[in-house]
N, C-alpha and C positions, 0 to 999 in steps of 0.2 A: 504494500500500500504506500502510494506515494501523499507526501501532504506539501501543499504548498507554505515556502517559507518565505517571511519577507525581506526584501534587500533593502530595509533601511530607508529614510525618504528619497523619493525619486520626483523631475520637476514636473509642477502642474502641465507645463506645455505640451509637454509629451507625451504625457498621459490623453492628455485631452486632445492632441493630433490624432492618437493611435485610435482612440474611441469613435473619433466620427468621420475617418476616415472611408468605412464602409457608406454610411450619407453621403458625404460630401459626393465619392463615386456616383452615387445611383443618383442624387438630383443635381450632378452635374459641375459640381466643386471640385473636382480631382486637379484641379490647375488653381487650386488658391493659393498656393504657394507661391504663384507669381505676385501674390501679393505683399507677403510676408519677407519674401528674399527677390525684393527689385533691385536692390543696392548690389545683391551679389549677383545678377544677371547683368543688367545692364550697364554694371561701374557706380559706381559713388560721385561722380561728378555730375554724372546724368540724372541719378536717383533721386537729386536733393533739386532738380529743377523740374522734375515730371516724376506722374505718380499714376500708377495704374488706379482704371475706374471700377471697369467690369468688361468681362469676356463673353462673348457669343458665339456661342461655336455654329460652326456651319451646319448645311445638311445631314453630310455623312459623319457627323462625332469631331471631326479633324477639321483642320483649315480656319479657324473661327475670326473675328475680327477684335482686338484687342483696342478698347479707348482708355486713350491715355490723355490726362491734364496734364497741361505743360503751360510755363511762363511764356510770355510773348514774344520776347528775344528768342528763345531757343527753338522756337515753332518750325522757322523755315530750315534750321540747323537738322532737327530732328527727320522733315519730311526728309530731309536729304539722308540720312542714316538709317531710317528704315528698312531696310534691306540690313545691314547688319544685328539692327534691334533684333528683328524677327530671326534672325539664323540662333545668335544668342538666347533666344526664348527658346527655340524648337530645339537647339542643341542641348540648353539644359536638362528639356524633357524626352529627348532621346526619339522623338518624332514629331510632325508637322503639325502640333496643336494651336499654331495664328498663322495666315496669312495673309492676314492684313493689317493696317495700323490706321486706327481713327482719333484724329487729334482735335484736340477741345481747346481752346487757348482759356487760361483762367490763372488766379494765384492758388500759388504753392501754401500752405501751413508751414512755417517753419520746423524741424523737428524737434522735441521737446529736447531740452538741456537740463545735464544732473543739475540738481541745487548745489548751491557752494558751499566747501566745505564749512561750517561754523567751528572761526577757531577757539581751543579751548583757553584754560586759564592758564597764565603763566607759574612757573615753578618759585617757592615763597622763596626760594635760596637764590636763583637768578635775580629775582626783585630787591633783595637786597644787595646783591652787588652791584645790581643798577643805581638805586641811590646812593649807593658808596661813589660811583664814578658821576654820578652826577652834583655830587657836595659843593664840586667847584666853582659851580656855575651859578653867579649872582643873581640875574634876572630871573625872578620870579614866577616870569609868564613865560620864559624861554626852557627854564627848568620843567614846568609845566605839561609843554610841549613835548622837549625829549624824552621825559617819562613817559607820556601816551605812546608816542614813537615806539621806542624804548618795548613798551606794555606788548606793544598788538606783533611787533617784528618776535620776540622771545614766545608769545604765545603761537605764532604762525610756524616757528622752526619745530617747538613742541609736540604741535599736531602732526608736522610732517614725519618726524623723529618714530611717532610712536605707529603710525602707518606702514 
C-alpha cells in the first residue's frame, strides 16, 4: 500500500497552473501563457511597451490572431516585426498557434515596482560614535544636519549589511 506523503510547501502558482490546466485546454486557454511569459517571448524591451490582449484562434484550433496593445511610437516599429513576433510565439509553443498580429495603439500600465526598502534603525554604538565625531562642530543647525545625514546613511549601510 502506497500512501501519499507530503513534500513540504510547494508555490501556489503551480499548483494552481497544474489544476486548470485541463480547463484552460478544453475552453480554449492552452496558450495563456503567452500571457504570463510575454517578456520571455518577445524580449523585455518589447514587453514593457506592448502587452498581449486576447487570442483567437482560427478555424482549424491553429493559426489564431493575436491583439496586442502597444504605445504609439512602437506601432509602426512593431507592424514591421511581426513576422519575427509571431515565429517567436509559435516557436515557443513548438507549432503555429498565431498567424497573425492585431495591433490596438493605447497606453501601457507601467509595471508594478517592489516598494523600497524601509531602512531600519541605526546601531546605539555607531550613534554614538557619530556624536563623538560630531562634538567638533559648533553650529548648531549644521550639527543638526550631519546627524540626520549621519542617522539615515549608518541606518541604510545597516539594512544593506544584514541583507
Amino acid at each position: 500500500m502506497t500512501s501519499k506523503r507530503a513534500r513540504g510547501l510547494r508555490a501556489i502558482g503551480a499548483e494552481s497552473s497544474r489544476a486548470t490546466a485541463t480547463i484552460r485546454r478544453k475552453r480554449g486557454f492552452f496558450e495563456a501563457s503567452v500571457f504570463s511569459d510575454w517578456a520571455d517571448i518577445v524580449g523585455s524591451e518589447l514587453a514593457i511597451q506592448c502587452v498581449p490582449l486576447r487570442l483567437v484562434r482560427g478555424d482549424d484550433g491553429e493559426g489564431g490572431t493575436l491583439h496586442v496593445r502597444v504605445t504609439g511610437p512602437l506601432a509602426l516599429e512593431l507592424q514591421h516585426l511581426e513576422p519575427q513576433v509571431i515565429e517567436r510565439i509559435n516557436s515557443y509553443y513548438g507549432y503555429r498557434a498565431v498567424a497573425h498580429l492585431r495591433l490596438h495603439q493605447g497606453p501601457i500600465s507601467a509595471p508594478a515596482r517592489p516598494a523600497p526598502a524601509i531602512p531600519g534603525k541605526a546601531d546605539p554604538d555607531d550613534l554614538a560614535r557619530l556624536d563623538a565625531d560630531l562634538a567638533g562642530v559648533e553650529d548648531p543647525e549644521l550639527r543638526r544636519a550631519l546627524r540626520t545625514l549621519g542617522e539615515s546613511v549608518l541606518a541604510c549601510s545597516r539594512t544593506r549589511s544584514q541583507s
